[in-house]
N, C-alpha and C positions, 0 to 999 in steps of 0.2 A: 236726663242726660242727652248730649246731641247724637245723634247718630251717624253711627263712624261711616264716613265718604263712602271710602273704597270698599267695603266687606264683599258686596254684592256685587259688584261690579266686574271684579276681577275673580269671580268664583271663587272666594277664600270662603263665605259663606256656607260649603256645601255641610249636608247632614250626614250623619251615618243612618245608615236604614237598617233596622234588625230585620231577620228571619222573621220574625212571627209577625211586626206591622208589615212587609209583605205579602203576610199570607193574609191577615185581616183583609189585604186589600183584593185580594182575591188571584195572589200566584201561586200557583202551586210548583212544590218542589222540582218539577220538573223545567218548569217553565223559567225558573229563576237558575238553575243550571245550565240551561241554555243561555241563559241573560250572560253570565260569568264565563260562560264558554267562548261564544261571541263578541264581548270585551266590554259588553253595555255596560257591566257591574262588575265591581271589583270587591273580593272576600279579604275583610282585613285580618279579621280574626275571626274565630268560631260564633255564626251567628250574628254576624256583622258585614255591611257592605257600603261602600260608598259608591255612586253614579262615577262612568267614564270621565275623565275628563278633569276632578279633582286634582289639587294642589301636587305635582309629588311629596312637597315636604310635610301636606298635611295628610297624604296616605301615610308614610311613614310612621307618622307623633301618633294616628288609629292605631298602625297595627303593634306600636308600643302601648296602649291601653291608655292615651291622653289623649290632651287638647295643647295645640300650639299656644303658647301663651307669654308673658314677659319680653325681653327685648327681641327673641325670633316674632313675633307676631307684630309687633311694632316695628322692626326693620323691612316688615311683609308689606306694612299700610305706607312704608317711603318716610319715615319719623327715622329723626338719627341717633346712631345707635351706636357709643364710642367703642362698645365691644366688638371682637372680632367674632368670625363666625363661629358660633357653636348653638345647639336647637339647645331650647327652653319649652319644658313642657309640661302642663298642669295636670297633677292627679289626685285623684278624690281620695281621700286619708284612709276611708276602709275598701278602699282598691284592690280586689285579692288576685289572684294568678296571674300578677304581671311579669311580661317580658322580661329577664334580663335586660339591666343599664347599658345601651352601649356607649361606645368610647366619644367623649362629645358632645353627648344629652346631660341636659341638666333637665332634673326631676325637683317639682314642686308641688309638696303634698300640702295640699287643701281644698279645702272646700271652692266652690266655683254658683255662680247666681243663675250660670246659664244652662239647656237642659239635658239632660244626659247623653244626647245623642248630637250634641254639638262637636265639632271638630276645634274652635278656637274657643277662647274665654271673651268676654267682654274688656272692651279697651280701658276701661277706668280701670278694672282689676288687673291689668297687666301693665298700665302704670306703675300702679302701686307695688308691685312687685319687679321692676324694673328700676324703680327708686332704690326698693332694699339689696338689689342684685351688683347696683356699681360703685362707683366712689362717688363723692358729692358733687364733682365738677362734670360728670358724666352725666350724670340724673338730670341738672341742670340744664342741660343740655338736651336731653329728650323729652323735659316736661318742653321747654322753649319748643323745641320742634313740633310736636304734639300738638302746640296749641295756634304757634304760628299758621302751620297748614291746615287750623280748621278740623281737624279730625276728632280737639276738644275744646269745652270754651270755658267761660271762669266759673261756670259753676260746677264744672268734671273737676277742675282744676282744686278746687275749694275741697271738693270730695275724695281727691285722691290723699290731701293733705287729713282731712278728718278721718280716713285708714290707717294714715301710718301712726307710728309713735310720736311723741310729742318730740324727742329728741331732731326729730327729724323740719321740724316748721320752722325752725330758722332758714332755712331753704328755699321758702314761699316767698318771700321779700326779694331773693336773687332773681327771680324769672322776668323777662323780657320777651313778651312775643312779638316784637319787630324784627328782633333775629332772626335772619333768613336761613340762617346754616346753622351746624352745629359749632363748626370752627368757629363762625362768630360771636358765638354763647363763651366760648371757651377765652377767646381773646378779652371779651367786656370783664369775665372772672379778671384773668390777669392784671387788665390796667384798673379794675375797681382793689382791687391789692394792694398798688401803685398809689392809691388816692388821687387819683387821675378826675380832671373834668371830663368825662366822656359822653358825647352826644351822639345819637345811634341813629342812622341812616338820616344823615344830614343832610338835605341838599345846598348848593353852594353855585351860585351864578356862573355861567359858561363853563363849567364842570362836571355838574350834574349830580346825582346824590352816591354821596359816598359812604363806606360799611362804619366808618369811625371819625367822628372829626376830636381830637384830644387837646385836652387844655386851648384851644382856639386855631393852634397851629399847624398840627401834627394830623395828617391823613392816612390812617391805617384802612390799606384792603386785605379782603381775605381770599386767595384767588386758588382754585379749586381748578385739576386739568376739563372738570366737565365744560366749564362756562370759560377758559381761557387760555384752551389751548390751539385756539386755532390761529391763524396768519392775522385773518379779520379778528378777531379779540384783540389779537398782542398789538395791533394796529392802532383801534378806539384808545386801547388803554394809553399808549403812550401817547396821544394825542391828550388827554383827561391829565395826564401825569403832568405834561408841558404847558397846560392854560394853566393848571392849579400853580406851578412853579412861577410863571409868567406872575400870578396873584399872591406870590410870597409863604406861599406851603409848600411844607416837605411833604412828601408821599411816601408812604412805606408799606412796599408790599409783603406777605407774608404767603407760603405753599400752607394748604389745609394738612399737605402730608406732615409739615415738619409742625403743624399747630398739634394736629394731634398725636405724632408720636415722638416729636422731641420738643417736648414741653419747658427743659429747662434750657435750651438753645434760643427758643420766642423768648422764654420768660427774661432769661439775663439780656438779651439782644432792645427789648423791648425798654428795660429797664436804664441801659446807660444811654441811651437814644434821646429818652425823657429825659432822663438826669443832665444832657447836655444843653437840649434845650432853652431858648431864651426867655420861655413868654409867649405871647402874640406877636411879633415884630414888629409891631403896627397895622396887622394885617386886618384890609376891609370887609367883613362877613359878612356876607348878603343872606 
């Protein structure tokens, strides 16, 4: 399996350290209360401590008795994730004196590959369990992310599908990892719905490459306040909008806000747009 970018990077990696591999290592009780006293180490639960400096949300999922896992731990590594925020977190099936649920955690009992003293699960297994957690066009979407950014590649990808149910590998064939966003995975769903010719990150002479080129004519972007909301963005963009039109394309822009939360405003907007449509108009594709 590849090994995920960011883990280590951004200290999501950290351990928990029990009481007694400290003291193997030669702390003694006293010493290790001063450690926690002075803030070097922090006590999650009885017998359990994680190093200063630790994740908050993966202090928290410790001193709940788990490990970060499914779309919280994938929303952690920058993989998109169409749910809103609420912690996902994995717990071992004979799990005994745990924490009360609070309000917001979602708990997942099972087994985990990685070692007891881990704070997150492994990212193939929190695929797989991110798959079973959304709707299909969502999953879709963070396998696409997932793999796009490199965090997995087509043999995690192969593996995440040989976990789930079989019901679920009709969904292997939708993935595209040229989609740069999640909204983009979400928009290809739609116009592949549509029976649309859709070519994905097309580039196109004195235009430059664009998120959609459709049936030959039609330029869908996916435009996100990260990447276009400044003066200089809205500036390129309408310059890209006016060579394309100059070259006989329509452009159509869409908000990630309304791709993803008003799906059927895109979908029907998306649908009489096409439906109007001519063809090519004789338009020359470079």
């Amino acid at each position: 399996m590849n090994e995920p970018r960011d883990l280590v990077s951004d200290g999501i990696a950290s351990m928990l350290l029990s009481t007694s591999a400290l003291a193997a290592a030669g702390m003694s009780r006293r010493e290790l209360a001063r450690m926690v006293a002075a803030g070097r180490l922090i006590r999650v639960r009885k017998g359990w401590h994680v190093q200063a400096g630790t994740h908050p949300t993966l202090v928290s999922v410790a001193r709940l008795g788990g490990r970060r896992d499914c779309v919280s731990l994938l929303r952690h590594l920058g993989v998109f994730v169409l749910q809103k925020e609420r912690t996902h977190m994995q717990l071992d099936p004979l799990a005994s004196r745990v924490p009360r649920r609070p309000d917001g955690v979602v708990r997942h009992w099972r087994p985990t590959s990685v070692p007891r003293e881990a704070l997150v699960t492994d990212v193939v297994e929190a695929l797989v369990q991110a798959v079973r957690c959304q709707e299909p066009r969502a999953a879709i979407a963070t396998l696409d992310s997932a793999w796009h950014l490199g965090i997995v590649g087509e043999e995690d990808i192969a593996e995440v599908f040989s976990r789930l149910p079989r019901r679920y590998r009709r969904l292997r064939g939708l993935l595209d990892r040229r989609s740069e966003s999640g909204p983009e995975t979400l928009v290809r769903l739609m116009l592949r719905a549509q029976g649309c010719r859709v070519e994905v990150q097309r580039p196109i002479a004195g235009v430059g490459r664009v998120d959609f080129l459709v049936d030959g004519w039609l330029i869908i972007e996916c435009d996100s306040q990260e990447f276009h909301s400044s003066w200089t963005a809205q500036k390129r963009d309408r310059r890209r909008d006016l060579e394309a039109a100059r070259l006989g394309y329509t452009t159509l822009r869409l908000l990630a806000e309304d791709i993803m939360w008003n799906r059927e405003l895109v979908h029907s907007a998306l649908k009489d747009v096409i439906a109007r449509g001519r063809g090519p108009h004789g338009v020359r594709n470079s």
